[in-house]
TORTI-650696 format. One record per atom (N, C-alpha, C): residue in one letter; x, z, y. Coordinates in pm, 1 decimal. Example, Ala and Ser with C-alpha at 12.3 -4.5 7.8 and 13.67 -1.06 7.14 Angstrom:
<recs>
a  1319.0  780.0  -569.0
a  1230.0  780.0  -450.0
a  1320.0  780.0  -330.0
s  1285.0  708.0  -225.0
s  1367.0  714.0  -106.0
s  1290.0  787.0  3.0
</recs>
This chain:
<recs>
x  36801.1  4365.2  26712.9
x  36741.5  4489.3  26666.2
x  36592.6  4491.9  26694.7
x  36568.8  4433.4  26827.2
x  36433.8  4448.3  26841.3
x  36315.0  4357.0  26787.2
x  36416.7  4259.3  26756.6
x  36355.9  4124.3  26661.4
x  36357.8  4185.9  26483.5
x  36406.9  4288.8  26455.3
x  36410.1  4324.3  26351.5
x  36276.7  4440.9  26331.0
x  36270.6  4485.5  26437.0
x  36103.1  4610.3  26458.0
x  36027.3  4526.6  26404.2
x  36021.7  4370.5  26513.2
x  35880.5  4334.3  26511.1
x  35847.0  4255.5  26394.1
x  35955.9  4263.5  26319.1
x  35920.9  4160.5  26162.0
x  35882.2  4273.1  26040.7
x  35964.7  4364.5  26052.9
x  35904.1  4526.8  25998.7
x  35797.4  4560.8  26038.7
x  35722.7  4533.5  26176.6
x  35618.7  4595.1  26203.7
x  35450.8  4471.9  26103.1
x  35489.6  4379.7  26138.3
x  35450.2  4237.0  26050.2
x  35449.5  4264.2  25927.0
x  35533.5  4274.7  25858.3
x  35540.0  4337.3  25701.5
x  35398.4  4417.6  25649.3
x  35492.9  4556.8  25752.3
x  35410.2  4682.7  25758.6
x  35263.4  4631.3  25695.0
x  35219.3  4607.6  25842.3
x  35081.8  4534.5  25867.2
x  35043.7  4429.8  25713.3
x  35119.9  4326.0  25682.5
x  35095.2  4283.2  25616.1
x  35032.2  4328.2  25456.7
x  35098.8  4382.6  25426.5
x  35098.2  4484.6  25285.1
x  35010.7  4603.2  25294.4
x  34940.7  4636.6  25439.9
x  34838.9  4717.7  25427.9
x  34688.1  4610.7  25435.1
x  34723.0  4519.3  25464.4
x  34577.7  4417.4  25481.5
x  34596.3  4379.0  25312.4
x  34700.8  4324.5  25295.7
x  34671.2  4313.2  25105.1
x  34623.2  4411.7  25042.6
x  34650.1  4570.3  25070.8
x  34586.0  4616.0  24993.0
x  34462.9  4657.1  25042.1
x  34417.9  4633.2  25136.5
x  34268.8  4644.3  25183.1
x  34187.1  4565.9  25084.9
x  34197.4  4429.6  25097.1
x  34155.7  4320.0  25056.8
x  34160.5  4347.2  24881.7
x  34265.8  4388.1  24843.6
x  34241.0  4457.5  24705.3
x  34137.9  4508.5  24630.6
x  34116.5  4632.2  24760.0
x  34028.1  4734.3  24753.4
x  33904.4  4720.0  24746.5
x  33857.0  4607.1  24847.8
x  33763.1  4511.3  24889.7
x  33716.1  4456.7  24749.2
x  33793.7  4380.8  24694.8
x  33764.8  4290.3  24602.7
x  33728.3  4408.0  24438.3
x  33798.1  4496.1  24454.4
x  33742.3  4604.3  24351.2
x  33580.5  4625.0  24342.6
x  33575.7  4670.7  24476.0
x  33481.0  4741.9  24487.6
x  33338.5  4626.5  24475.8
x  33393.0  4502.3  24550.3
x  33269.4  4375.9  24475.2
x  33242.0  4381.6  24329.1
x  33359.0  4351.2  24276.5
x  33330.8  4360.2  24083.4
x  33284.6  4439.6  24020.8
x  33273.4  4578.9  24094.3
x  33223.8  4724.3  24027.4
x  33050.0  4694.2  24088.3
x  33097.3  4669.2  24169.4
x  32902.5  4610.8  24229.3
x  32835.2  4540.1  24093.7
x  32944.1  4425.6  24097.1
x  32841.8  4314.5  24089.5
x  32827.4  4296.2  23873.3
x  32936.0  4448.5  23826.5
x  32896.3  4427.7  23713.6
x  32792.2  4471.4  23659.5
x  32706.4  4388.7  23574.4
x  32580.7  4439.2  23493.2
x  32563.6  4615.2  23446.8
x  32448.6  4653.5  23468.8
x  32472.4  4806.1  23406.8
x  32487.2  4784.7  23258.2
x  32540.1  4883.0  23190.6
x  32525.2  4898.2  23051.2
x  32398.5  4963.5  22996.5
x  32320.7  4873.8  22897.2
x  32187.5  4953.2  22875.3
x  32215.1  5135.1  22847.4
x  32091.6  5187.6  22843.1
x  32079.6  5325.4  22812.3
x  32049.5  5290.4  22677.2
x  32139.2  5408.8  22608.5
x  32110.2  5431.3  22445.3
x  31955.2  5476.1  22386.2
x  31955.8  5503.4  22476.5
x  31788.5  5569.5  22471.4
x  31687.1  5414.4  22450.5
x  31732.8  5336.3  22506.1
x  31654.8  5192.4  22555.5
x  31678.9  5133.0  22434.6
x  31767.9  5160.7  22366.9
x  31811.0  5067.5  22270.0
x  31709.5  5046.1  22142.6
x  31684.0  4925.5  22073.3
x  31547.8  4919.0  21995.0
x  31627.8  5012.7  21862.3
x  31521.7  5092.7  21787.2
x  31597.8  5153.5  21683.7
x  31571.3  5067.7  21560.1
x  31585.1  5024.6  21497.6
x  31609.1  4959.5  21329.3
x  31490.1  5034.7  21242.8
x  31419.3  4977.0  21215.8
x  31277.5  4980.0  21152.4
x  31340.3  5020.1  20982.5
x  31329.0  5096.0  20964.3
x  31381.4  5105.3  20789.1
x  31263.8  5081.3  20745.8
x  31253.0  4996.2  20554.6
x  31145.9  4942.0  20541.1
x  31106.2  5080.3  20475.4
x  30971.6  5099.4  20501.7
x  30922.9  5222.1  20407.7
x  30894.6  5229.3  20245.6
x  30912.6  5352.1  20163.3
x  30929.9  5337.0  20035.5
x  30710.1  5290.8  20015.4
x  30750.0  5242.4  19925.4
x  30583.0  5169.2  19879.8
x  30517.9  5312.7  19849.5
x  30422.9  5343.0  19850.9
x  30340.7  5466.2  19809.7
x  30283.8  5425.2  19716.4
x  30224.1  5312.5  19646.9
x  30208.0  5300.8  19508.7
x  30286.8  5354.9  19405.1
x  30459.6  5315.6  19464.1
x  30526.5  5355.8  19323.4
x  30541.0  5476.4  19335.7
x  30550.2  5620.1  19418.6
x  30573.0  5702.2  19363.9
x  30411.2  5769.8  19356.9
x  30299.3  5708.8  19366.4
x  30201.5  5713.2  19318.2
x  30194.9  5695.4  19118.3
x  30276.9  5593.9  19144.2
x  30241.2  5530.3  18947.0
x  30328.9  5635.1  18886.7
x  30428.3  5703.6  18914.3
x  30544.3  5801.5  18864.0
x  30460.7  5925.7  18841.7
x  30392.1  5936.5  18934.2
x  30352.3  6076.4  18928.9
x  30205.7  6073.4  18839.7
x  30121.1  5950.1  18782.5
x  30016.6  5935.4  18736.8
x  30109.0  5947.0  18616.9
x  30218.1  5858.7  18563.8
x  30295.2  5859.3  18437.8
x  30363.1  6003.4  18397.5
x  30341.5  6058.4  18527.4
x  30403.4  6204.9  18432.0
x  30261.4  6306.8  18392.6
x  30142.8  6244.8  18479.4
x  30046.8  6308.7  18442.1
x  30008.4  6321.2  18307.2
x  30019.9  6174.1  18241.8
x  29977.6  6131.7  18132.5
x  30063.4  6167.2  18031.5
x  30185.6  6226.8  18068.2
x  30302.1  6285.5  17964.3
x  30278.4  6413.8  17928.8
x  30222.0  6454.7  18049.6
x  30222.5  6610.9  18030.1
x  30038.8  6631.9  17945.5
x  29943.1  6545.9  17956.1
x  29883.9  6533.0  17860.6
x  29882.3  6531.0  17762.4
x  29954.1  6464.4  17679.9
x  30002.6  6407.7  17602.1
x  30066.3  6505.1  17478.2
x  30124.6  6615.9  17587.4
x  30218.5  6726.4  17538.3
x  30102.5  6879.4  17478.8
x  29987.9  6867.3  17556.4
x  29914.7  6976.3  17529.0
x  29833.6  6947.7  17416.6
x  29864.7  7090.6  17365.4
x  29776.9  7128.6  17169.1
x  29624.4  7191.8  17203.1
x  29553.5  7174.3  17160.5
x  29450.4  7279.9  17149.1
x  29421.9  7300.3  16965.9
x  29432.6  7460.7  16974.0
x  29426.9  7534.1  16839.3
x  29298.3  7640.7  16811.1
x  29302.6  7661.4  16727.6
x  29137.6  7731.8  16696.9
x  29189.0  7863.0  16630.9
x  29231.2  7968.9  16710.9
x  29269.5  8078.8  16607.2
x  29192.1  8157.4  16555.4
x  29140.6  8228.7  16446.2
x  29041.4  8273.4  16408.6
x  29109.7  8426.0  16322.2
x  28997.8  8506.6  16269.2
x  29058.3  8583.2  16178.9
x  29124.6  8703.9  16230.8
x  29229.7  8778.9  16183.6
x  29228.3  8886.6  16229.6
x  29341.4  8903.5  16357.6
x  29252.7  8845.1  16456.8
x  29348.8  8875.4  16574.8
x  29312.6  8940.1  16682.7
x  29342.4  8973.1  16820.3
x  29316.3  9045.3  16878.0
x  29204.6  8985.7  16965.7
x  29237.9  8812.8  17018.3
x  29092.4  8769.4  17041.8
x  29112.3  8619.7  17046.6
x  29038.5  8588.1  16926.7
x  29004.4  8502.3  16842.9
x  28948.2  8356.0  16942.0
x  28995.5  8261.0  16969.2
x  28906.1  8156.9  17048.9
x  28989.1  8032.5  17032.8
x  29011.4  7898.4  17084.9
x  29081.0  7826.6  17121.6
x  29181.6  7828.7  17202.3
x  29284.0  7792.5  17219.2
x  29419.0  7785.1  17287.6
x  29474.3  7673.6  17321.2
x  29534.5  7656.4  17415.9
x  29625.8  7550.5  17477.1
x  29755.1  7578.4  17472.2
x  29818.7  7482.1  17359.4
x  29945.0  7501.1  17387.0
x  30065.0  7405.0  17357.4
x  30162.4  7400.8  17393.7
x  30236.1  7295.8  17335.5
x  30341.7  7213.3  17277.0
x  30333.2  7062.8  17298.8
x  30393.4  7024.4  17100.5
x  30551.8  7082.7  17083.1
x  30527.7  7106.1  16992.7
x  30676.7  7181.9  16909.5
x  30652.7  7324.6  16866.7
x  30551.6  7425.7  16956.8
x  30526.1  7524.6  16926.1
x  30474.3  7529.9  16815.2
x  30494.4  7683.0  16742.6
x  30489.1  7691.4  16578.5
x  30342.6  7846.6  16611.5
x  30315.9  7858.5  16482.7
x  30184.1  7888.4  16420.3
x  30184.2  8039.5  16504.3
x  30345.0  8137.8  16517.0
x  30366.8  8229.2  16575.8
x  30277.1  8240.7  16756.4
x  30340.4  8127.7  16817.3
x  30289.6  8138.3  16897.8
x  30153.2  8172.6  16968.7
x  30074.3  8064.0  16847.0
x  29939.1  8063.6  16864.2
x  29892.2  8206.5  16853.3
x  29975.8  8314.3  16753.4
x  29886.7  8444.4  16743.0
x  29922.0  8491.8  16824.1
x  30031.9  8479.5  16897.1
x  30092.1  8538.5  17058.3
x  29943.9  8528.6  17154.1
x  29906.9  8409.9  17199.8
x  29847.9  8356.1  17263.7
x  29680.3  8443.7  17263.4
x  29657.4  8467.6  17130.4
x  29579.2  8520.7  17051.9
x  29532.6  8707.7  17058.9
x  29644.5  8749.8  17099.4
x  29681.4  8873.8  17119.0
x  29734.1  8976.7  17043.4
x  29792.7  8831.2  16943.8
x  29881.3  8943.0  16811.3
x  29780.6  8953.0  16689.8
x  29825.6  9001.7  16594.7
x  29740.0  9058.1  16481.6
x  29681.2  9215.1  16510.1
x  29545.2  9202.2  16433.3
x  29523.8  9322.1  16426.6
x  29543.5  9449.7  16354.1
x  29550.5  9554.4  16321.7
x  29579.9  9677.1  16257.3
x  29578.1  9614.8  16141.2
x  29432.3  9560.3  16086.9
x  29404.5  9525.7  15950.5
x  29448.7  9369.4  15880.9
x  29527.4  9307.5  16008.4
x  29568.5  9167.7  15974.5
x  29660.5  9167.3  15823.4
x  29654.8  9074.9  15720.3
x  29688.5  9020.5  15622.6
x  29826.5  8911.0  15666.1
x  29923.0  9002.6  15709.1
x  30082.6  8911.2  15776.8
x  30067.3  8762.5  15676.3
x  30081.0  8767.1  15563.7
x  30121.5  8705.4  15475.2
x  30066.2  8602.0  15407.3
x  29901.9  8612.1  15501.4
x  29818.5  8483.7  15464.7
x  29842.7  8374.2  15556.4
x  29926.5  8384.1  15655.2
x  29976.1  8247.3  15731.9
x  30112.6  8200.2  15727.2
x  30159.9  8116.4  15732.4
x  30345.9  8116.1  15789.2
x  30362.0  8086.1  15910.6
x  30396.0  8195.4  15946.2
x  30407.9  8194.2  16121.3
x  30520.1  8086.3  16159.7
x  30606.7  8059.0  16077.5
x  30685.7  7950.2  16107.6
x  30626.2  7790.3  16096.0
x  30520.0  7727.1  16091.1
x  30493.4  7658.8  16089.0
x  30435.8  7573.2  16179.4
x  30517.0  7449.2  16252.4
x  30453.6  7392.5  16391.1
x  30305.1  7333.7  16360.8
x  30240.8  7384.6  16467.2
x  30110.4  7316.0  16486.0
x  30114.8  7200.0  16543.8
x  29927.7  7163.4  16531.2
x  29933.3  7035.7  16560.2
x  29784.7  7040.7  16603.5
x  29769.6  6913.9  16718.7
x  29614.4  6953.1  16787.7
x  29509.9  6960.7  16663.7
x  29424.2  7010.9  16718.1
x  29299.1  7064.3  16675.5
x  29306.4  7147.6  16562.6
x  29422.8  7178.9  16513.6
x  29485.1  7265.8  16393.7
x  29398.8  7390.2  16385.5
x  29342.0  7453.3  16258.9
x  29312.5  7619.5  16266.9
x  29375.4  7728.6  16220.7
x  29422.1  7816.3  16322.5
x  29521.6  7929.5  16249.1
x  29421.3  7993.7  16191.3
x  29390.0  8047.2  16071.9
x  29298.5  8167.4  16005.9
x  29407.1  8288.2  15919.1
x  29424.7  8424.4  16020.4
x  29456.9  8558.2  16011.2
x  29339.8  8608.0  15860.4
x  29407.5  8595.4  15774.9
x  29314.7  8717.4  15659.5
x  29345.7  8844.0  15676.9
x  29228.8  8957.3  15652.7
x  29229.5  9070.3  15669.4
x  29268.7  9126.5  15540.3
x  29346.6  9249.5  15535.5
x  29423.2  9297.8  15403.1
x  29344.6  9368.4  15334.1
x  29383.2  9279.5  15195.0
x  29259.2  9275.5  15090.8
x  29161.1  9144.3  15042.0
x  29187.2  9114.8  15161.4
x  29075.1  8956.7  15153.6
x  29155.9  8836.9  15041.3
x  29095.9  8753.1  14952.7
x  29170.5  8677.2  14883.0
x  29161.0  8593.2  14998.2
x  29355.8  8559.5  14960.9
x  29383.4  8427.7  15038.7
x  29428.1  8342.7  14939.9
x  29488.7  8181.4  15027.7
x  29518.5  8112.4  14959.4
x  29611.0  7987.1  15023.1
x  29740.2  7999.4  15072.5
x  29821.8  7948.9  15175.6
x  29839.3  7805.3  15093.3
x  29856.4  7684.7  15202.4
x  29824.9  7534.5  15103.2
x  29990.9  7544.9  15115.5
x  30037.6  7478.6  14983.1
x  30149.8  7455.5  14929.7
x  30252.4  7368.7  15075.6
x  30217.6  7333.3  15161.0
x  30307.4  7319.4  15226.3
x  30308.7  7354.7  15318.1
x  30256.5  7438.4  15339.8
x  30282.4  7526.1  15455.8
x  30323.9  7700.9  15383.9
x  30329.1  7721.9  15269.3
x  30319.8  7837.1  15209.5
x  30490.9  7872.5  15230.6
x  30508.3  8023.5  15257.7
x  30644.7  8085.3  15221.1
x  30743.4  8028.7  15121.5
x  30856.8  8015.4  15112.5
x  30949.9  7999.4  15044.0
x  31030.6  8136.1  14955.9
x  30995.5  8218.0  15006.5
x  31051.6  8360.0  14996.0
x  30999.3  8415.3  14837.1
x  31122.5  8439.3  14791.9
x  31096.8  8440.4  14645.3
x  31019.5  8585.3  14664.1
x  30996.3  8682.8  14810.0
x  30926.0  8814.2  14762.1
x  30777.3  8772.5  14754.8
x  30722.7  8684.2  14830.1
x  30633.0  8639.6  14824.6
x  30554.4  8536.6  14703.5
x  30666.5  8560.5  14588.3
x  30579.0  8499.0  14483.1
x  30511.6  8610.7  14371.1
x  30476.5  8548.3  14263.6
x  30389.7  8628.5  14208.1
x  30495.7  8718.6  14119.5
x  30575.5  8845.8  14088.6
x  30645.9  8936.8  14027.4
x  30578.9  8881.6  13868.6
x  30663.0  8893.0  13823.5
x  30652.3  8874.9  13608.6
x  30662.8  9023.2  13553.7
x  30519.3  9047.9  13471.0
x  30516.7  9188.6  13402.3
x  30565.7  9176.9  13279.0
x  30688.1  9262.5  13268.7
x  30756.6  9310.1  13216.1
x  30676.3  9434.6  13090.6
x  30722.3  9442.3  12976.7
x  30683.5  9523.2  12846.6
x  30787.7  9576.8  12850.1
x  30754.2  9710.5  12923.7
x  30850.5  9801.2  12891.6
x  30883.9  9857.1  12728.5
x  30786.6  9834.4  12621.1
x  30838.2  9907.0  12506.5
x  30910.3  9764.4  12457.8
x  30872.2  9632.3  12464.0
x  30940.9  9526.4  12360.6
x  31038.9  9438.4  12425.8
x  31065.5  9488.2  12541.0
x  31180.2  9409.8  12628.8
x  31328.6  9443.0  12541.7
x  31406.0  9330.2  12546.9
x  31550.0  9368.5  12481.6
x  31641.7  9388.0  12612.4
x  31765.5  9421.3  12604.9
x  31839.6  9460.9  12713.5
x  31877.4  9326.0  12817.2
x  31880.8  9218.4  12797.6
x  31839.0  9046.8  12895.0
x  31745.1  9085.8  13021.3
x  31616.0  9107.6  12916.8
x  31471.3  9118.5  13005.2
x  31489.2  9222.3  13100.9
x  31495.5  9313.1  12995.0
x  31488.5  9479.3  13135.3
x  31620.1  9465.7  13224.7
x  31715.3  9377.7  13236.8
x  31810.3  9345.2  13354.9
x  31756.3  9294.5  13473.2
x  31623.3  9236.4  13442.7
x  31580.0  9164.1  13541.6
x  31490.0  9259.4  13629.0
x  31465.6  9370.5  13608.2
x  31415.2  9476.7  13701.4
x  31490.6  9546.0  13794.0
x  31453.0  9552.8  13925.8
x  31476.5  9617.2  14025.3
x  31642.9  9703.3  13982.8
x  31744.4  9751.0  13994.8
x  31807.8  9850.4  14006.0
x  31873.9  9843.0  13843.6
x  31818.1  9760.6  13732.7
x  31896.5  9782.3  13615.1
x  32001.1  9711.8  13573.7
x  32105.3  9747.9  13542.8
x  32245.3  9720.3  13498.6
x  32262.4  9751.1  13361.4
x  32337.5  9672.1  13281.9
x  32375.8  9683.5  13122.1
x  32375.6  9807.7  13068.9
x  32419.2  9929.2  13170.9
x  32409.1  10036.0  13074.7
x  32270.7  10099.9  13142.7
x  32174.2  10089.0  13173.0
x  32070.4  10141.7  13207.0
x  31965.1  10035.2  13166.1
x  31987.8  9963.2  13089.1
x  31910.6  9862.5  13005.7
x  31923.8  9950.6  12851.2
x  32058.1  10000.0  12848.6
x  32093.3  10050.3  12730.9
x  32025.7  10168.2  12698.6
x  32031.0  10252.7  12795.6
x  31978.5  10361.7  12794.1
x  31839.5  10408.6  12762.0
x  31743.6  10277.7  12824.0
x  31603.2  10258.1  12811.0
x  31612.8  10221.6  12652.0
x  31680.7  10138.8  12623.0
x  31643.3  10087.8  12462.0
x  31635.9  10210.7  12335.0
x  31789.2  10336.2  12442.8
x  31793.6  10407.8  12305.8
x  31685.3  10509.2  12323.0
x  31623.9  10500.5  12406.1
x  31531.8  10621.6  12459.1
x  31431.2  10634.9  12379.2
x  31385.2  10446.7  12381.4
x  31255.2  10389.4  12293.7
x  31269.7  10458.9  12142.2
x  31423.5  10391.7  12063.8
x  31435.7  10429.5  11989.3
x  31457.5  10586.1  11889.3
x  31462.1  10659.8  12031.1
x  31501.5  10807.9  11963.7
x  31324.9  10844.4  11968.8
x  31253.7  10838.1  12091.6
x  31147.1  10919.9  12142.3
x  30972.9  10860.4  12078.9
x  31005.4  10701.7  12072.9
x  30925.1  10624.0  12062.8
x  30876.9  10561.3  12211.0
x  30781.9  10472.0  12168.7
x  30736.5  10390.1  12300.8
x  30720.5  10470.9  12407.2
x  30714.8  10407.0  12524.3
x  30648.6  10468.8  12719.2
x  30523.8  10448.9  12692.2
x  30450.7  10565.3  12734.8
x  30298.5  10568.3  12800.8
x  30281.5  10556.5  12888.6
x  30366.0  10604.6  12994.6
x  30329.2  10622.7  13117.6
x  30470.2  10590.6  13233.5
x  30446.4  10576.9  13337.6
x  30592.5  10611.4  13456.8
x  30660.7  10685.4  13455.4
x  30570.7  10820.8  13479.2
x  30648.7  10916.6  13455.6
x  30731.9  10983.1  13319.7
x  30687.9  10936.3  13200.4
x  30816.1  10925.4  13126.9
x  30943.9  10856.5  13140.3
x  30932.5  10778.2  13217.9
x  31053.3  10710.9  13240.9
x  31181.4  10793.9  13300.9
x  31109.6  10917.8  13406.0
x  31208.0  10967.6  13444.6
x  31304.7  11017.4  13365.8
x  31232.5  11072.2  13243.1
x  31318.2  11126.8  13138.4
x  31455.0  11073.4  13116.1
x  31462.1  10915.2  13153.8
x  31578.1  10829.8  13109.5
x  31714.6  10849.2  13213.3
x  31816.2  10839.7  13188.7
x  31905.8  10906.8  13257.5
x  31934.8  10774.4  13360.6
x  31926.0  10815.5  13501.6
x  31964.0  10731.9  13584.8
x  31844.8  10652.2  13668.6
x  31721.0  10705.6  13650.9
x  31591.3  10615.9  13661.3
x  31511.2  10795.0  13732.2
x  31501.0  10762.1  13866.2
x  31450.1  10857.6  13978.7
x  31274.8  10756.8  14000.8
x  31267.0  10878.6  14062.1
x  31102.0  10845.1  14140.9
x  31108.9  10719.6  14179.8
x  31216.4  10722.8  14315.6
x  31191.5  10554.9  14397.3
x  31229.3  10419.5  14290.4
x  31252.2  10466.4  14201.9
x  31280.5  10355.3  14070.7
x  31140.8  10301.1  13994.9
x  31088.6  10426.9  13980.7
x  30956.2  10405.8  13921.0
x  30837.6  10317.9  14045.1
x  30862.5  10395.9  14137.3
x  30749.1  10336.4  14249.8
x  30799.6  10175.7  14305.3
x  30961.2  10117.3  14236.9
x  30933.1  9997.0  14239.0
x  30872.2  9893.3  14156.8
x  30905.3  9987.0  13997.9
x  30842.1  9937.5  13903.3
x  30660.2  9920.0  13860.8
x  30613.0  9995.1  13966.2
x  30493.2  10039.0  13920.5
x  30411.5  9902.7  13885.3
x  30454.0  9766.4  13973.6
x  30363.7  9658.2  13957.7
x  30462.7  9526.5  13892.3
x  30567.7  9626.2  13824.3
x  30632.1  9500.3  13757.9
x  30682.0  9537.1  13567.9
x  30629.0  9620.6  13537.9
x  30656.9  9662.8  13429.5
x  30485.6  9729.6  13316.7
x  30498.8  9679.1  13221.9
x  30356.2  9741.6  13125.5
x  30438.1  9840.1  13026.4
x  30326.9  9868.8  12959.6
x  30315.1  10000.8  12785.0
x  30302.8  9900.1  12704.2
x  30253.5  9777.6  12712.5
x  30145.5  9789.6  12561.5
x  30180.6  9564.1  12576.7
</recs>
């Protein structure tokens, strides 16, 4: 029994010096390992920088676009104030009188086509109403009100012709013919009213599309 203490006590002993020596040997390797650098220390990666020429040449190439794009126009005539303008491509003839400050009281609408795109050094000229104009054939209105009206002879027109006036229909073609024939010829507009179906605002369309004689 007592030979059995002292081999237990041996043990004991033994298995606490191993793990000393363990402990020992830990604590060397934790010594003796290298530190790990600091992140901070670490070199950072150079990114290459973008060239400043090229977004130098981009921005000279849009200079030269946007050049490229600007009108100068000469508006003249009856507008609100008359000078040169900057403006640009695609814009039409409207604009320019925008730019311009509109027409004036006495502007002549109908001596320009506002629908028509300009083009550099172009001249808008506003006629004042009354002034002879003279719009160049391709740039001129399409609008059949804007052409020249055909005068009409009210006494020798047959019932065809006088259809082609404002408001007349077959039996008010008719009516005019028998009128001629009962009363004799028109002198004037206002005989016309006499005719059945033919009012004032009839006459005041006719006034610049119909003659006497």
């Amino acid at each position: 029994m007592e030979k059995y203490k002292r081999n237990m006590s041996w043990f004991i002993g033994g298995g606490i010096f191993l793990i000393l020596v363990i402990i020992v040997s830990l604590m060397n390797y934790f010594q003796s390992e290298p530190n790990m650098p600091n992140t901070s220390q670490i070199p950072k990666q150079i990114e290459p920088e973008t060239p400043i020429s090229t977004d130098k040449s981009k921005r000279n190439s849009k200079g030269i676009n946007e050049a490229k794009d600007e009108i100068m126009v000469d508006v003249q005539g009856s507008v609100t104030r008359p000078g040169v303008y900057e403006l640009k491509e695609g814009d039409r003839v409207l604009h320019a009188i925008q730019m311009a400050g509109g027409f004036t009281d006495g502007a002549e609408v109908r001596s320009v086509n506002q629908a028509l795109k300009i083009s550099d050094e172009m001249i808008v000229y506003v006629a004042e109403k009354g002034e002879k104009f003279e719009l160049d054939p391709a740039t001129a209105s399409s609008d059949p009100a804007d052409e020249k009206t055909t005068v009409i002879n009210i006494n020798s027109a047959d019932e065809t012709v006088l259809q082609t006036l404002n408001g007349v229909g077959p039996a008010k073609a008719q009516s005019i013919i028998s009128y001629r024939e009962e009363n004799g010829p028109f002198t004037s507009l206002e005989q016309l009213l006499e005719v059945r179906g033919i009012g004032e605002k009839t006459i005041e369309q006719w006034k610049d599309q119909i003659s006497f004689e």
